[in-house]
PDB file of N, CA, C and O in Angstrom:
ATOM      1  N   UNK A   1      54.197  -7.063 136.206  1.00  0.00           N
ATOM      2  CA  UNK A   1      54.808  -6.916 134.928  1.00  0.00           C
ATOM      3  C   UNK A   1      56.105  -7.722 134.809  1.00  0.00           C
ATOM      4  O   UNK A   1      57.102  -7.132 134.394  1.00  0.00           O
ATOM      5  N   UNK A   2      56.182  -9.024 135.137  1.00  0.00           N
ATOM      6  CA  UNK A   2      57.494  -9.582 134.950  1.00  0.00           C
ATOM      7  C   UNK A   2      57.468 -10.085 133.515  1.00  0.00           C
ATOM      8  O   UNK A   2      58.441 -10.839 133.496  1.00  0.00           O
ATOM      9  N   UNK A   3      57.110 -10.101 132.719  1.00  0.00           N
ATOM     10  CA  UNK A   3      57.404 -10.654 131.226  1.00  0.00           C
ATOM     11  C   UNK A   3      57.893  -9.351 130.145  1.00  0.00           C
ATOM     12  O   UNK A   3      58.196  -9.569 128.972  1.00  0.00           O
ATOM     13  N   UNK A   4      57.907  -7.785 130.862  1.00  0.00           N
ATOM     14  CA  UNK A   4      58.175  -6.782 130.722  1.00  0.00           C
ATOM     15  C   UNK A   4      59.819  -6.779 131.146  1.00  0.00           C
ATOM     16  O   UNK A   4      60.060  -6.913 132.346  1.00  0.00           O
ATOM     17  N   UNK A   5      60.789  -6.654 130.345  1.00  0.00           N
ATOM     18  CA  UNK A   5      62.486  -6.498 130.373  1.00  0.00           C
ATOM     19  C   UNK A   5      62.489  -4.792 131.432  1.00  0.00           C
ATOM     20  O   UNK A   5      61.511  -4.052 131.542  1.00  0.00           O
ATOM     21  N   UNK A   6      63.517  -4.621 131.906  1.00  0.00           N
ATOM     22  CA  UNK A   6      63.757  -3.567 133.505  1.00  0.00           C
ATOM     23  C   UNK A   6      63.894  -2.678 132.520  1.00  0.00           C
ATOM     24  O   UNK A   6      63.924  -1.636 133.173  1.00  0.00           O
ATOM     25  N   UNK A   7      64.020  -2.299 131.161  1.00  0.00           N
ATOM     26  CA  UNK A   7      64.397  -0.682 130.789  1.00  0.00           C
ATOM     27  C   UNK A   7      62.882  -0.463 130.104  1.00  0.00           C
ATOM     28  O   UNK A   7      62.779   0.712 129.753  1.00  0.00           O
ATOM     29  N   UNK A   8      61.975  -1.048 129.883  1.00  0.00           N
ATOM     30  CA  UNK A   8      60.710  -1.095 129.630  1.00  0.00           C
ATOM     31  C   UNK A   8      59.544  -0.431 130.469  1.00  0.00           C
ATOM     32  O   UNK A   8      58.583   0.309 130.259  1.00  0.00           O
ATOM     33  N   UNK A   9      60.190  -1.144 131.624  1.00  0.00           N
ATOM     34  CA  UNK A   9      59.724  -0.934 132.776  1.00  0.00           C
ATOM     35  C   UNK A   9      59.878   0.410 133.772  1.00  0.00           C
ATOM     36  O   UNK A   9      59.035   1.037 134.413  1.00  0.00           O
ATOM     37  N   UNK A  10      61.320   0.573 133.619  1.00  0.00           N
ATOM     38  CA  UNK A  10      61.504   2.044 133.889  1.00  0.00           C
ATOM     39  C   UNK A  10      61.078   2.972 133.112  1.00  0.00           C
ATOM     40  O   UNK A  10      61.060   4.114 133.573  1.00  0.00           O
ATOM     41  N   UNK A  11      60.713   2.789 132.009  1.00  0.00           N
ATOM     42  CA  UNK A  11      60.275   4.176 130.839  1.00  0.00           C
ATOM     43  C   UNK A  11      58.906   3.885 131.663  1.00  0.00           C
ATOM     44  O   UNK A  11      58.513   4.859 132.306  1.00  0.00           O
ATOM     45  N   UNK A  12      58.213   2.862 131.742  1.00  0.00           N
ATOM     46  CA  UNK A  12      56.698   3.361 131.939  1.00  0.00           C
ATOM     47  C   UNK A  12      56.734   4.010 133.030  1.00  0.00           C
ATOM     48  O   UNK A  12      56.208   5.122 132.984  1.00  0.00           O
ATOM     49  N   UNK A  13      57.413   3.521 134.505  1.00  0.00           N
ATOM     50  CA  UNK A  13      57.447   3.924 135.525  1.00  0.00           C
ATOM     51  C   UNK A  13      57.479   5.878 135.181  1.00  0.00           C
ATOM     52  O   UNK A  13      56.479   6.581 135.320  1.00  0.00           O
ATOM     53  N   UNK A  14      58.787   6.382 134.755  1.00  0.00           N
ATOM     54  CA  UNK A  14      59.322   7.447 134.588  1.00  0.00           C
ATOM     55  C   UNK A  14      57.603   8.348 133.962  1.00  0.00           C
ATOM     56  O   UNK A  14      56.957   9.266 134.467  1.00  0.00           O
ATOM     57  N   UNK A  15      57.375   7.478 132.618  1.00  0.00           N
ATOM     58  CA  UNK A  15      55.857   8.344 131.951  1.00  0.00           C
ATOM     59  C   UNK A  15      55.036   8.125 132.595  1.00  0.00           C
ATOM     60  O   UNK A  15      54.048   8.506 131.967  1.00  0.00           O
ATOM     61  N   UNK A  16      54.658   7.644 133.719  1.00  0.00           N
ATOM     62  CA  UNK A  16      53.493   7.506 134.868  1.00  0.00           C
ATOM     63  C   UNK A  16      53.943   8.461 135.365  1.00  0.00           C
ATOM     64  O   UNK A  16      53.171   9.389 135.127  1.00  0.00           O
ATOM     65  N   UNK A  17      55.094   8.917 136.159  1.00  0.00           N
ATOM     66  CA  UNK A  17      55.327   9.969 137.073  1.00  0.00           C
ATOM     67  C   UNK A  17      55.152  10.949 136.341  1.00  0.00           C
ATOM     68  O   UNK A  17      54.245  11.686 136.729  1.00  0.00           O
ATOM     69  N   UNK A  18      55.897  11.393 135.009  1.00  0.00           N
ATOM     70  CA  UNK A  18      55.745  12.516 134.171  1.00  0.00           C
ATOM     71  C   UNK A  18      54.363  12.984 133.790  1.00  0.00           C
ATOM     72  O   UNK A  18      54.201  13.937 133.027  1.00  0.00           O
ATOM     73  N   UNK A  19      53.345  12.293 134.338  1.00  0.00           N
ATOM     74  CA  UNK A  19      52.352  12.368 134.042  1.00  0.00           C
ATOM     75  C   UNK A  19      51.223  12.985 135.207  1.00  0.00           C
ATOM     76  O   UNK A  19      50.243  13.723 135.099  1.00  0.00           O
ATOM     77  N   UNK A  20      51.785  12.394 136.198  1.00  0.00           N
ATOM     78  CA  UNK A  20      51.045  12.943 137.496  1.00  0.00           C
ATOM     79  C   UNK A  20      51.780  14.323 137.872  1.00  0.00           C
ATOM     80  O   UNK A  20      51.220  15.217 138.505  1.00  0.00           O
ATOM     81  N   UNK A  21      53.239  14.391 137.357  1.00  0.00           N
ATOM     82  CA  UNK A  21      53.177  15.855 137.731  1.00  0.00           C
ATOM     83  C   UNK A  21      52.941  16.988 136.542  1.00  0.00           C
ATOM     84  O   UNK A  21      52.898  18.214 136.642  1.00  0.00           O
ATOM     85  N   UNK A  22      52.775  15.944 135.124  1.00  0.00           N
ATOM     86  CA  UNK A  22      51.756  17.460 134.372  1.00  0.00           C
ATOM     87  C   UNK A  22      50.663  17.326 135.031  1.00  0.00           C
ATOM     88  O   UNK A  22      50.640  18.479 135.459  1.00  0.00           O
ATOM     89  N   UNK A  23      49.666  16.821 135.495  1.00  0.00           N
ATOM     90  CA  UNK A  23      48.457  16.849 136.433  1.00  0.00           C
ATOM     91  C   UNK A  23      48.961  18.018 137.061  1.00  0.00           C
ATOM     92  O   UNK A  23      48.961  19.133 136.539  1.00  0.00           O
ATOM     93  N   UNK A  24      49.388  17.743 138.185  1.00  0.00           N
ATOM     94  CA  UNK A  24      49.901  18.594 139.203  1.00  0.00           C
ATOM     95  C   UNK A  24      50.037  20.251 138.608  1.00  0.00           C
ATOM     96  O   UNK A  24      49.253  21.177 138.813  1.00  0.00           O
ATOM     97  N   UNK A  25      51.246  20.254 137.851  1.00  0.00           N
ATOM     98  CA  UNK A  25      51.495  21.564 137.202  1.00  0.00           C
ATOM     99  C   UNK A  25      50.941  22.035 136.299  1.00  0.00           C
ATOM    100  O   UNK A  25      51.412  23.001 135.698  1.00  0.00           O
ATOM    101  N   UNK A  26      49.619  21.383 135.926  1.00  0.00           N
ATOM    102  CA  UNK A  26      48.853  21.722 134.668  1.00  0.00           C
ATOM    103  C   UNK A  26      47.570  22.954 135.355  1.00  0.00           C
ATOM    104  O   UNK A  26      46.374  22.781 135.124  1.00  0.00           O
ATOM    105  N   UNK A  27      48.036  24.042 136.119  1.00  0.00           N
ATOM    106  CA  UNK A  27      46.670  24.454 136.791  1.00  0.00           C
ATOM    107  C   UNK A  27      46.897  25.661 136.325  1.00  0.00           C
ATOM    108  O   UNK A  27      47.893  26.331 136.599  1.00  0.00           O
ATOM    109  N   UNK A  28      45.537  26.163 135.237  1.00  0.00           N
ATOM    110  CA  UNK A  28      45.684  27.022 134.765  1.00  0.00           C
ATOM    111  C   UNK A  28      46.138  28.285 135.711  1.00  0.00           C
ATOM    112  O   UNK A  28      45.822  28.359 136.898  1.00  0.00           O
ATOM    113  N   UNK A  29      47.087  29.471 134.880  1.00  0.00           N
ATOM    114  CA  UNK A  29      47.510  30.283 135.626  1.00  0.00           C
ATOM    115  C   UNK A  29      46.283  31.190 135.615  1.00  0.00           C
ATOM    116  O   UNK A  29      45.711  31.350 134.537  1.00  0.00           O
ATOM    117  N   UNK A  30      45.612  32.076 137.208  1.00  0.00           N
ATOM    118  CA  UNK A  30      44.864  32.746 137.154  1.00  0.00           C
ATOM    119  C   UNK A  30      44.868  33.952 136.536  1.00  0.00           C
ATOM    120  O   UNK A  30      45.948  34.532 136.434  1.00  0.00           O
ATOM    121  N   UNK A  31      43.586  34.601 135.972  1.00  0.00           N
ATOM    122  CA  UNK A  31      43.956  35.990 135.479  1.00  0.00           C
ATOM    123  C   UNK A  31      44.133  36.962 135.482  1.00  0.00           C
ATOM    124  O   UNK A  31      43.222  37.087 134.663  1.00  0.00           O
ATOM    125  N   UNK A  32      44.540  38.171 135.649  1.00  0.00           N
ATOM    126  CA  UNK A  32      45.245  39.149 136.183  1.00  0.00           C
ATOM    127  C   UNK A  32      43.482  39.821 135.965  1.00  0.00           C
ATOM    128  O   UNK A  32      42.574  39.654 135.151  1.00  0.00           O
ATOM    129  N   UNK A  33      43.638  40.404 136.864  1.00  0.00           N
ATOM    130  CA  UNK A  33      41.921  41.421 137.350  1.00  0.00           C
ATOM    131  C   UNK A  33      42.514  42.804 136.976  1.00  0.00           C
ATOM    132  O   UNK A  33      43.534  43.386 137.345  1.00  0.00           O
ATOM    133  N   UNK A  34      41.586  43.106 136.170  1.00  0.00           N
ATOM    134  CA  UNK A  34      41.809  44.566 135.846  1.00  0.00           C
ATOM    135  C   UNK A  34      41.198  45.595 136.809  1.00  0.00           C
ATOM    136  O   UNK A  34      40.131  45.541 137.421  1.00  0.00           O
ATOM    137  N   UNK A  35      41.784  46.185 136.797  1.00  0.00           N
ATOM    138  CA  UNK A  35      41.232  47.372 137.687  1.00  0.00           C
ATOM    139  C   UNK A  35      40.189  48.514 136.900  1.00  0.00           C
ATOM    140  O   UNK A  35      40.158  48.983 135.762  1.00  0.00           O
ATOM    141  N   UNK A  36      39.211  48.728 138.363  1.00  0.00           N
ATOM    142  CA  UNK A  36      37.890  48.917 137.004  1.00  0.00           C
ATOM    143  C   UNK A  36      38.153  50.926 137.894  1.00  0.00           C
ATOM    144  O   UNK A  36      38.345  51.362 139.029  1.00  0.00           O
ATOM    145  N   UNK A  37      37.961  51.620 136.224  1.00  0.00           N
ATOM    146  CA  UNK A  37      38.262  52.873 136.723  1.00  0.00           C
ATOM    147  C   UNK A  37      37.862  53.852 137.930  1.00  0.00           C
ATOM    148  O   UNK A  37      36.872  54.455 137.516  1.00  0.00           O
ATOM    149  N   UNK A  38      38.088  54.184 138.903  1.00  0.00           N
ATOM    150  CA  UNK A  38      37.387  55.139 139.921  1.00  0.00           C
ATOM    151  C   UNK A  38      36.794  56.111 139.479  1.00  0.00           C
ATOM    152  O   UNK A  38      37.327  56.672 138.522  1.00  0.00           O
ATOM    153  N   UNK A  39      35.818  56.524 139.870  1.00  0.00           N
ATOM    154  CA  UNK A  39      34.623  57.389 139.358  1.00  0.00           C
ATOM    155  C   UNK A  39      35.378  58.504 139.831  1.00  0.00           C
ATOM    156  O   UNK A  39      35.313  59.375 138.964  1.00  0.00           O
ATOM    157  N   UNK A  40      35.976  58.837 140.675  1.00  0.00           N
ATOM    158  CA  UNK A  40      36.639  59.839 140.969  1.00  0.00           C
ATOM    159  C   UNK A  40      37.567  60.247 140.203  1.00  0.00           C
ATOM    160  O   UNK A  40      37.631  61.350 139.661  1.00  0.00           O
ATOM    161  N   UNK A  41      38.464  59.200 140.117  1.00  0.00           N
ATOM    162  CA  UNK A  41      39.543  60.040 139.184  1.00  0.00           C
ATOM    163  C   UNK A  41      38.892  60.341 137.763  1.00  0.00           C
ATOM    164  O   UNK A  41      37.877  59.729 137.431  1.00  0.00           O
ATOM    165  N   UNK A  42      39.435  61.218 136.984  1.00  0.00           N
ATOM    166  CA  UNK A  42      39.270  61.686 135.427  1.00  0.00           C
ATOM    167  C   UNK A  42      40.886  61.490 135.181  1.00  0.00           C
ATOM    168  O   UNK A  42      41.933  61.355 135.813  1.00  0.00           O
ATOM    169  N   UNK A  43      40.210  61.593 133.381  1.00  0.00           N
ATOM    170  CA  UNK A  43      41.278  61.403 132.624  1.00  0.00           C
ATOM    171  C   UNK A  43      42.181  62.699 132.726  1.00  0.00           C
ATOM    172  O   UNK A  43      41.654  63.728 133.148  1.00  0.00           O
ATOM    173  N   UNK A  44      43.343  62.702 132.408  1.00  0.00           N
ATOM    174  CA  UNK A  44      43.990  64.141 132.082  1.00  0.00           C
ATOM    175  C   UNK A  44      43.682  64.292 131.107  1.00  0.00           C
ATOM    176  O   UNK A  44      43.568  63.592 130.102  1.00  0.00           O
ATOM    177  N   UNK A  45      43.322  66.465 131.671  1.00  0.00           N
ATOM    178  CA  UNK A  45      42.707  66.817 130.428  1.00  0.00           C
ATOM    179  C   UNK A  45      43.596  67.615 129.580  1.00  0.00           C
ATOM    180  O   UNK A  45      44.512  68.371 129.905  1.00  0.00           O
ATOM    181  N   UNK A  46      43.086  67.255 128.285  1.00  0.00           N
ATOM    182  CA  UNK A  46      44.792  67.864 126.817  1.00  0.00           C
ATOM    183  C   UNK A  46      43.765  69.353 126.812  1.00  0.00           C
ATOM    184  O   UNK A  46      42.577  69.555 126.563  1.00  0.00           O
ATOM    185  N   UNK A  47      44.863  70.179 127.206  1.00  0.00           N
ATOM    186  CA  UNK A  47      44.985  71.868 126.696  1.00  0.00           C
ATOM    187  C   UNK A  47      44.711  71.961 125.588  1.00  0.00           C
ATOM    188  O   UNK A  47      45.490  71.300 124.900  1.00  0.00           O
ATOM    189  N   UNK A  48      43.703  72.643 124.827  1.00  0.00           N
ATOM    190  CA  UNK A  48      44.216  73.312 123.578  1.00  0.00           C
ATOM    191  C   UNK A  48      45.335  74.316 123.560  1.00  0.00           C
ATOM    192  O   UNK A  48      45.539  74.961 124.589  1.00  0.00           O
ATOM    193  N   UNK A  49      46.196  74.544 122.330  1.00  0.00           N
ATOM    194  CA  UNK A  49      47.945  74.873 122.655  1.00  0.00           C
ATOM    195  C   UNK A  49      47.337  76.775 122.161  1.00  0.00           C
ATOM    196  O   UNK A  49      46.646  77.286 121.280  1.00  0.00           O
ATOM    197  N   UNK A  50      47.765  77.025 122.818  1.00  0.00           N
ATOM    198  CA  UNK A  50      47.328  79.087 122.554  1.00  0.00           C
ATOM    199  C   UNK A  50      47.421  79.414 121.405  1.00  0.00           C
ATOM    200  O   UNK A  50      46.618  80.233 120.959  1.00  0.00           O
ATOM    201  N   UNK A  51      48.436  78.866 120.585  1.00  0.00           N
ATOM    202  CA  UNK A  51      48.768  79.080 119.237  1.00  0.00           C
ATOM    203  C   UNK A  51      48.653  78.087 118.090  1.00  0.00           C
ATOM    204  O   UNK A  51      49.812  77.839 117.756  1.00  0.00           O
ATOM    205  N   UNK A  52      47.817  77.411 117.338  1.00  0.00           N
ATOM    206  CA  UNK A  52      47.846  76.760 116.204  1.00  0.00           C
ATOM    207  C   UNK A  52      48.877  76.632 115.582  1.00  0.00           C
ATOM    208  O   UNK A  52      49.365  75.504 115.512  1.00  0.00           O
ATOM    209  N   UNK A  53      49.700  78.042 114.766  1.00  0.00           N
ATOM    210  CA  UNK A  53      50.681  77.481 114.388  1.00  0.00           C
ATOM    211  C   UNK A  53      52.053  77.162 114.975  1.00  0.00           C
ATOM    212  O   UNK A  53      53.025  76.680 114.394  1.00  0.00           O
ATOM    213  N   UNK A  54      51.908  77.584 116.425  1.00  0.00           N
ATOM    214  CA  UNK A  54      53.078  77.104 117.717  1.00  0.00           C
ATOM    215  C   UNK A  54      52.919  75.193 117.411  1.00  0.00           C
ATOM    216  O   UNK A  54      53.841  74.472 117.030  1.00  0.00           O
ATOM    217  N   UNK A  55      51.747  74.828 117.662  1.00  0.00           N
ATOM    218  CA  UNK A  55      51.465  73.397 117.717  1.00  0.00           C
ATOM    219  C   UNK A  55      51.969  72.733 116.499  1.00  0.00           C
ATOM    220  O   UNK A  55      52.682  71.738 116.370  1.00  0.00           O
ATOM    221  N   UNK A  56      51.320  73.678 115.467  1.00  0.00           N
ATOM    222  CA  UNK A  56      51.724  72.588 113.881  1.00  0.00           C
ATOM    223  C   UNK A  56      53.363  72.553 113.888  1.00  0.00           C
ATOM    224  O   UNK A  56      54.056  71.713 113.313  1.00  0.00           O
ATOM    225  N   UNK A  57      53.733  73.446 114.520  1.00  0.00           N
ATOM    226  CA  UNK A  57      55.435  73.538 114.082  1.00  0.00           C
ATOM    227  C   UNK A  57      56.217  72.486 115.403  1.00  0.00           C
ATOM    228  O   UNK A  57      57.388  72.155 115.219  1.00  0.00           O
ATOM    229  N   UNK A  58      55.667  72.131 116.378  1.00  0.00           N
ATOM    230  CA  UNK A  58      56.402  71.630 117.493  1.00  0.00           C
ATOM    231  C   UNK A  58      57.260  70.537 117.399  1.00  0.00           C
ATOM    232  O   UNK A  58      58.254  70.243 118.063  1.00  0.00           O
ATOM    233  N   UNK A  59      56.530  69.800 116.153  1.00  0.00           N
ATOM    234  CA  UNK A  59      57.683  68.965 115.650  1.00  0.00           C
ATOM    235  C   UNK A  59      57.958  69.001 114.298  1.00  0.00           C
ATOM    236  O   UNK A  59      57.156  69.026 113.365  1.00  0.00           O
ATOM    237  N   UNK A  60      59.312  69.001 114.273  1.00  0.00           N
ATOM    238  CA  UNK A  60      59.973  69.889 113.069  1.00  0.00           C
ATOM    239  C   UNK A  60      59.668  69.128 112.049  1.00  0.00           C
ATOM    240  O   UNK A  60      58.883  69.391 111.138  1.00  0.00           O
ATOM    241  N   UNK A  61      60.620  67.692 112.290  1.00  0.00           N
ATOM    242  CA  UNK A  61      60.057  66.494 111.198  1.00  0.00           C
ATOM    243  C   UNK A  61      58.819  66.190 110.513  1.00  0.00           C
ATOM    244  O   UNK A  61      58.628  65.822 109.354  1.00  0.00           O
ATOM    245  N   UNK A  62      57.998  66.422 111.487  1.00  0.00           N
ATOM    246  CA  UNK A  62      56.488  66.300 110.922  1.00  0.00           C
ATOM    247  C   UNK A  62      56.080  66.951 110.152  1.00  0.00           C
ATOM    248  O   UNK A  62      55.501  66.702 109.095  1.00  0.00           O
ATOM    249  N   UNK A  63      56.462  68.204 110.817  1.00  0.00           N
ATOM    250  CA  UNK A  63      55.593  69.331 110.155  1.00  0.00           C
ATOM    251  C   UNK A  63      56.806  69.529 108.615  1.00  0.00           C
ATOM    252  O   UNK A  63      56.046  69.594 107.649  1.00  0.00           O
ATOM    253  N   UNK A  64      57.844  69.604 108.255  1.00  0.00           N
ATOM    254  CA  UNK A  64      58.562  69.397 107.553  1.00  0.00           C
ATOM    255  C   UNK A  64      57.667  68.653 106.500  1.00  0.00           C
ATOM    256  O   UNK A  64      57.100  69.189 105.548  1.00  0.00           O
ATOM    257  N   UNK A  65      57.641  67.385 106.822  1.00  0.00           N
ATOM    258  CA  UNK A  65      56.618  66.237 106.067  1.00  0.00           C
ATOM    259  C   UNK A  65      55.575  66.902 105.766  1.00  0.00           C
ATOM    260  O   UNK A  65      55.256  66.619 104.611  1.00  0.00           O
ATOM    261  N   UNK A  66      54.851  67.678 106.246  1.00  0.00           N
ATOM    262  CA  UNK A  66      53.497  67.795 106.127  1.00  0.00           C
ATOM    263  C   UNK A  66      53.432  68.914 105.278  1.00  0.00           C
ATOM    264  O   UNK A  66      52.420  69.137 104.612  1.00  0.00           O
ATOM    265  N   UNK A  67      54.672  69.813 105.237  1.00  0.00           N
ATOM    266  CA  UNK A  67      54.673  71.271 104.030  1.00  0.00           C
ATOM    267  C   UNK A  67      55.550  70.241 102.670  1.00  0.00           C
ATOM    268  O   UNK A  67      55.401  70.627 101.511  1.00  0.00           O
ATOM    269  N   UNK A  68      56.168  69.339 102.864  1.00  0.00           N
ATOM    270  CA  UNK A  68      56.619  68.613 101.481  1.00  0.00           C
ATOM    271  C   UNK A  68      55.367  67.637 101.008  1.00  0.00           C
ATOM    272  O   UNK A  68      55.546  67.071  99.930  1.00  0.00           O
ATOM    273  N   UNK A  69      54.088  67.369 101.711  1.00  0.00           N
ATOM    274  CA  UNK A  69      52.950  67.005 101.125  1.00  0.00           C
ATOM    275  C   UNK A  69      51.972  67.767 100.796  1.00  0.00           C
ATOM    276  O   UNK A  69      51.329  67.455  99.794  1.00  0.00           O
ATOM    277  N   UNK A  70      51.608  68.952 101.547  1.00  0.00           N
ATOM    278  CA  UNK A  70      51.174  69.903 100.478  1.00  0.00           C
ATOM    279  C   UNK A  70      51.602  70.944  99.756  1.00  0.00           C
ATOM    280  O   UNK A  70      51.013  72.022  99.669  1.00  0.00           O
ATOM    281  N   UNK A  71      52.704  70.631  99.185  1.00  0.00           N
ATOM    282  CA  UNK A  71      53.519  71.120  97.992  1.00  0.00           C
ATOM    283  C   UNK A  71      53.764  70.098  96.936  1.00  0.00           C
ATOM    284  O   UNK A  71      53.558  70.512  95.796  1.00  0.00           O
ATOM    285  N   UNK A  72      54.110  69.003  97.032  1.00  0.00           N
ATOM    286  CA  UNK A  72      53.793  68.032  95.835  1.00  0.00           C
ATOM    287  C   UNK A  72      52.838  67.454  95.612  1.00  0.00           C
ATOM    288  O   UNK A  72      52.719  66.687  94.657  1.00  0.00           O
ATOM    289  N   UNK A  73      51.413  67.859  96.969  1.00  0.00           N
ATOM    290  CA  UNK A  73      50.412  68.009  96.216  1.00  0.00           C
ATOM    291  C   UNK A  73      49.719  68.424  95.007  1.00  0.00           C
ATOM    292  O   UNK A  73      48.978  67.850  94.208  1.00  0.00           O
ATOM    293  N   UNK A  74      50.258  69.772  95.137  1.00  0.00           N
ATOM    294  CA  UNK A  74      49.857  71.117  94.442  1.00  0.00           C
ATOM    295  C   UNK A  74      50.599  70.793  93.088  1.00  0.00           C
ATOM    296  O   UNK A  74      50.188  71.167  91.990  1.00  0.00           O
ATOM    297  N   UNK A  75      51.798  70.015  93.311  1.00  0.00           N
ATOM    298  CA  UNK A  75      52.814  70.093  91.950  1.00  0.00           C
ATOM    299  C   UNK A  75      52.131  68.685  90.841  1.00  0.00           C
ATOM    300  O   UNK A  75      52.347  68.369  89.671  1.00  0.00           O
ATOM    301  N   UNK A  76      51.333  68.184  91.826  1.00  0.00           N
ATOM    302  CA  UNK A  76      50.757  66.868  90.960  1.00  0.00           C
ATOM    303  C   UNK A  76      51.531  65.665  90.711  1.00  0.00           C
ATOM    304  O   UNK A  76      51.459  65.053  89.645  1.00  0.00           O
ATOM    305  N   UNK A  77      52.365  65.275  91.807  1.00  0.00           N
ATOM    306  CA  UNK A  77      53.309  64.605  92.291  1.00  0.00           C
ATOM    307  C   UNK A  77      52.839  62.630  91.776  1.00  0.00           C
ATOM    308  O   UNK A  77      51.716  62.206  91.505  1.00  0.00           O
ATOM    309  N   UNK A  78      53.917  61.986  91.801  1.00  0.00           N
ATOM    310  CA  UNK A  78      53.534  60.822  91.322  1.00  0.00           C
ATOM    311  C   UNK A  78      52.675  60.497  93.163  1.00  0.00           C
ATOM    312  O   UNK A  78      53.199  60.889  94.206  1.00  0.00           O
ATOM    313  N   UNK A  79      51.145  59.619  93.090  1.00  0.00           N
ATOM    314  CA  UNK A  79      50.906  59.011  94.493  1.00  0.00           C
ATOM    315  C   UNK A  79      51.356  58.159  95.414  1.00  0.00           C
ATOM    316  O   UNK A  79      50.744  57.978  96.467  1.00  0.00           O
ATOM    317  N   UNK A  80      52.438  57.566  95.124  1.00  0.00           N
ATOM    318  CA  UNK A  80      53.506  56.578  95.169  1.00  0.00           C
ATOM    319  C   UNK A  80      54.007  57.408  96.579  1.00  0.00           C
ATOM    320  O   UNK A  80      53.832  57.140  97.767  1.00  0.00           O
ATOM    321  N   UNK A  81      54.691  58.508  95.917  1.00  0.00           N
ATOM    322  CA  UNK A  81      55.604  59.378  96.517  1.00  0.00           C
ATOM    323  C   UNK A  81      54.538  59.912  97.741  1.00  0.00           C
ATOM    324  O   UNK A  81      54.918  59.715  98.895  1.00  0.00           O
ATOM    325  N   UNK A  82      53.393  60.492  97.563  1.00  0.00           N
ATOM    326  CA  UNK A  82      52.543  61.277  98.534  1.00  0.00           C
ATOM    327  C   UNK A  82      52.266  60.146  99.368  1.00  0.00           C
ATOM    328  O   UNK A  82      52.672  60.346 100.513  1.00  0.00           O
ATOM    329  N   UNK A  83      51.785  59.159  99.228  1.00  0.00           N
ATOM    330  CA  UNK A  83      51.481  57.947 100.243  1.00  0.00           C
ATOM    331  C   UNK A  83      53.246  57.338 100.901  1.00  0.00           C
ATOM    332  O   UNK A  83      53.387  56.623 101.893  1.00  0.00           O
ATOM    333  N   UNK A  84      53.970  57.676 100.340  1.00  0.00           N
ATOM    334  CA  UNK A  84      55.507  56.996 100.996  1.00  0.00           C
ATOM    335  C   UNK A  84      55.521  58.112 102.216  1.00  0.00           C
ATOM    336  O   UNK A  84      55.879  57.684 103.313  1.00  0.00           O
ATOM    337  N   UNK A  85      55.155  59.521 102.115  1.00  0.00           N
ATOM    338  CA  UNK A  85      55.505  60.401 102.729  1.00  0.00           C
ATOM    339  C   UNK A  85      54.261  60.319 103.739  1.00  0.00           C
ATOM    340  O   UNK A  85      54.528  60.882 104.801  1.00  0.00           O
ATOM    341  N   UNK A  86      53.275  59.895 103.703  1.00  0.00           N
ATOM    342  CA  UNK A  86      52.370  59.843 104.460  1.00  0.00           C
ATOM    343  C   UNK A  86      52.577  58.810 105.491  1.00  0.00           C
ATOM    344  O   UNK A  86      52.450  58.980 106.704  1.00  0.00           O
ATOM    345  N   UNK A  87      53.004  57.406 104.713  1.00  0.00           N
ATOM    346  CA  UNK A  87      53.475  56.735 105.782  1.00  0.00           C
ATOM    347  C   UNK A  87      54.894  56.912 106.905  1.00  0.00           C
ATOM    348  O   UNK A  87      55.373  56.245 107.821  1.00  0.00           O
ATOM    349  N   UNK A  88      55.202  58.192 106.229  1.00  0.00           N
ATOM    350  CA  UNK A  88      56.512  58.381 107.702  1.00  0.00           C
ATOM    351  C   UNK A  88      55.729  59.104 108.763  1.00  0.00           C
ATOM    352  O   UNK A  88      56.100  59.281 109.923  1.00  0.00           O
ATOM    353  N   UNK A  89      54.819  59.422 108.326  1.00  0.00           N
ATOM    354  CA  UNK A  89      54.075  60.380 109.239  1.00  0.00           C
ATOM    355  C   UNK A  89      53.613  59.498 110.915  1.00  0.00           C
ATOM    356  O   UNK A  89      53.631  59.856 112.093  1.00  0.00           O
ATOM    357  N   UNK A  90      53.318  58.507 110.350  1.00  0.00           N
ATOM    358  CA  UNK A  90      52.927  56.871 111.320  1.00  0.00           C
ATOM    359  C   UNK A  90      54.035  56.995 112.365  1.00  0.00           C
ATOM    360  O   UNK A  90      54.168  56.129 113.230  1.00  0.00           O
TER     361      UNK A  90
END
């Protein structure tokens, strides 16, 4: 390459190398192996709670929400409002 000027020459040089080491570092990363469930173990199992209305009340907020939706149910409430309140529930 002598009819090629030395800063010409160094860029190609430099993008030849930059190039063999994306080669190099281009190896896909392997994939994490899931672990396949043991027949032995089980899931934990959910209690039913002794009391129904112990459970509905356990969280205050919710259940709060959930007696101010069926009460402006009943009142014939704009749906705006019943779906805003539904989505705090999320």
């Amino acid at each position: 390459m002598p009819d090629i000027d030395p800063i010409t020459q160094e860029a190609l040089r430099r993008a030849s190398q930059m190039r063999g080491n994306a080669r190099i570092n281009h190896r896909p990363a392997p994939k994490p192996q899931r672990e396949a469930p043991k027949p032995n173990e089980t899931a934990p199992s959910v209690k039913p709670p002794d009391d129904p209305v112990k459970a509905f009340f356990k969280d205050k907020e919710e259940s709060i929400i959930l007696l101010l939706i069926l009460l402006l149910m009943e009142e014939k409430t704009d749906p705006s409002l019943l779906l805003a309140l539904m989505f705090l529930l999320l």
